[in-house]
Backbone as a ProteinNet text record, in pm:
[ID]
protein_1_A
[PRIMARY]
XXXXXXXXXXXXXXXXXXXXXXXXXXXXXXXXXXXXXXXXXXXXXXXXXXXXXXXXXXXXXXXXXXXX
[TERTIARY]
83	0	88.1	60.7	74.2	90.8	288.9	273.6	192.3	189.6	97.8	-54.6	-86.2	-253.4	-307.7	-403.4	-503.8	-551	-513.4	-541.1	-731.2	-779.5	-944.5	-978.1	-882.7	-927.4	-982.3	-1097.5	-1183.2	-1087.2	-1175.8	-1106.3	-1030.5	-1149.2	-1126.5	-1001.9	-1008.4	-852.6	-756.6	-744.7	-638.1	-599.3	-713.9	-693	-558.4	-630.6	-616.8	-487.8	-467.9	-289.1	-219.6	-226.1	-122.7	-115.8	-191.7	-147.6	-43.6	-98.5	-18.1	107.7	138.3	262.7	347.8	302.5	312.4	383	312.5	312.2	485.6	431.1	563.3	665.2	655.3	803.9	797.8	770	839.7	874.8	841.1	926.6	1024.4	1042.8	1163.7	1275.2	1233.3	1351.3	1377.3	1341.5	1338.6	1295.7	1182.8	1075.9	1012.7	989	884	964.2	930.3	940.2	814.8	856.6	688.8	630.7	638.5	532.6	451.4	434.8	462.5	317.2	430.4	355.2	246.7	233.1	124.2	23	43.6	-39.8	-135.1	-64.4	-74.9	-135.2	-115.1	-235.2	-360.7	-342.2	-465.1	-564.1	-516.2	-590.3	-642.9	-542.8	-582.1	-684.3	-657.1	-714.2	-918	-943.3	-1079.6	-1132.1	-1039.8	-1101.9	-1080.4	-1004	-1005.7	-1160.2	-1217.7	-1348.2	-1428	-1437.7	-1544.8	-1567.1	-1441.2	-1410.2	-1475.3	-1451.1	-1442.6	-1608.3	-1687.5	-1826.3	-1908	-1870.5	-1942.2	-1927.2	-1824.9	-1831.1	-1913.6	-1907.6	-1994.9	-2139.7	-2194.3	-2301.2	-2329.3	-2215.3	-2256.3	-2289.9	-2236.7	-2220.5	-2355.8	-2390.6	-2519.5	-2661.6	-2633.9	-2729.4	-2712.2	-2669.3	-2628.1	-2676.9	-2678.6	-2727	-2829.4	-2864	-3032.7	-3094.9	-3057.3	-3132.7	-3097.8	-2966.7	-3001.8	-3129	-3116.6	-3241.1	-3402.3	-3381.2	-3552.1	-3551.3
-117.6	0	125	235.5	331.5	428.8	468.1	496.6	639.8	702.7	856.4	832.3	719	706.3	627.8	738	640.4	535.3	419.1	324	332	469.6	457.3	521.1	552.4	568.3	456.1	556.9	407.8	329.7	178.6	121.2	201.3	256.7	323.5	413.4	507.3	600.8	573.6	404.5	309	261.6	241.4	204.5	288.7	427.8	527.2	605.7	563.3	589.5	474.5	375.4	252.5	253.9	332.2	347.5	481.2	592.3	673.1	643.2	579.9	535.7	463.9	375.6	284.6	400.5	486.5	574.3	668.4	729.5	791.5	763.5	587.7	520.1	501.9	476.8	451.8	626.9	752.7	846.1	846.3	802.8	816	743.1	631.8	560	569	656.5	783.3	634.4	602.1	478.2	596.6	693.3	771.8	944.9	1015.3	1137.6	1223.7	1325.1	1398.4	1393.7	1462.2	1472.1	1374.5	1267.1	1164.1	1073.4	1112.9	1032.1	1133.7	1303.8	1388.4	1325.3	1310.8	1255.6	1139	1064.5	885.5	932.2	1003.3	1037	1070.8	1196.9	1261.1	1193.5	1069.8	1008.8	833.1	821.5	689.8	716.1	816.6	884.5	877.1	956.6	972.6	766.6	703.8	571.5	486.9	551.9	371	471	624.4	625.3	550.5	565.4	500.2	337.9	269.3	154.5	142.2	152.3	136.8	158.3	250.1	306.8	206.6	150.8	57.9	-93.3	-83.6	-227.9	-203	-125.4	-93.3	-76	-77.7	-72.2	-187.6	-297.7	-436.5	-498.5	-509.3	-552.9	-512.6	-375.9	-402.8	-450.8	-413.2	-491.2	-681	-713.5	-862.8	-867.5	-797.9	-813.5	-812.1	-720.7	-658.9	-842.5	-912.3	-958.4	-1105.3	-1117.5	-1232.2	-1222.2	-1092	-1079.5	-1105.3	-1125.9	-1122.3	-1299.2
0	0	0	-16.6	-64.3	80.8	68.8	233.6	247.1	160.4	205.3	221.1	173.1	216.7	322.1	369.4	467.8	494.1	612.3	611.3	599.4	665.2	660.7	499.1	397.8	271.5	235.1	71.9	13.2	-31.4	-62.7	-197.5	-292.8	-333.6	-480.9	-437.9	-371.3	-368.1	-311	-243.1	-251	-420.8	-477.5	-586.5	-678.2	-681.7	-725.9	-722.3	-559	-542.6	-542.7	-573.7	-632.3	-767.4	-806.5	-967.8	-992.2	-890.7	-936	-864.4	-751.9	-747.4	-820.8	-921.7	-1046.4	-1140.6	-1203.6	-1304.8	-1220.5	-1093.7	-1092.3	-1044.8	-1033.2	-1008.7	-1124.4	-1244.4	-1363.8	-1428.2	-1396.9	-1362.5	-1327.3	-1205.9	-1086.6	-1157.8	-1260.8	-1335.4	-1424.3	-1498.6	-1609.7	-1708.2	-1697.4	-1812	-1914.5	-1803	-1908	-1830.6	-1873.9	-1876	-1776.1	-1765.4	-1632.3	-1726.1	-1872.9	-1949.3	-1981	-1964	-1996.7	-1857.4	-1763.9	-1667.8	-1618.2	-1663.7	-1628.9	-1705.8	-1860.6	-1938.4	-1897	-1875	-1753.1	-1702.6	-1611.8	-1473	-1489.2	-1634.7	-1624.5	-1707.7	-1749.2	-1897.4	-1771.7	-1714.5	-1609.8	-1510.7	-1424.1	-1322.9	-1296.5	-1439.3	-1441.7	-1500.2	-1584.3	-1630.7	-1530.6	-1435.9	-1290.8	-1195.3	-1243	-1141.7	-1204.6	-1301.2	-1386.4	-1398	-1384.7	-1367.4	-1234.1	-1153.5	-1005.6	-979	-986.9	-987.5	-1036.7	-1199.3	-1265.7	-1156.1	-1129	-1060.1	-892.3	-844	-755.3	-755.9	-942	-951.5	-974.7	-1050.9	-1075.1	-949.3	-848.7	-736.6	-631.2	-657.5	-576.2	-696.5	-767.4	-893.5	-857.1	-872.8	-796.5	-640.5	-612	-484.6	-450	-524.4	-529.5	-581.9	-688.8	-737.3	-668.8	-576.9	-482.9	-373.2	-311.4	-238.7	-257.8	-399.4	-452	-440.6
[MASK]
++++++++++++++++++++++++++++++++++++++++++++++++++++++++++++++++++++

């Protein structure tokens, strides 16, 4: 895990900062360039909410329909 984040953070912005730790250790080892990994961020960032949301909707949708 990701030492700057909250052990009481969500999933999702656990999620959210293990990627961007991903993205700017391959910075830190010059893989990619800032420009590079700003791009990464700002193009990853908004598709892991959307990712993350949809599966939170699958999941109570499934749920919903064990209960019936």
């Amino acid at each position: 895990m990701s030492w700057g984040i909250s052990e009481n953070a969500s999933e999702k912005e656990k999620l959210k900062a293990e990627v961007n730790d991903y993205l700017y250790g391959l910075n830190a080892v010059g893989k990619i360039d800032w420009l590079g990994y700003s791009e990464l961020y700002d193009m990853c960032m908004p598709i892991l909410d959307k990712c993350y949301d949809r599966m939170e909707e699958e999941r109570k949708a499934e749920s919903e329909e064990e209960d019936e």
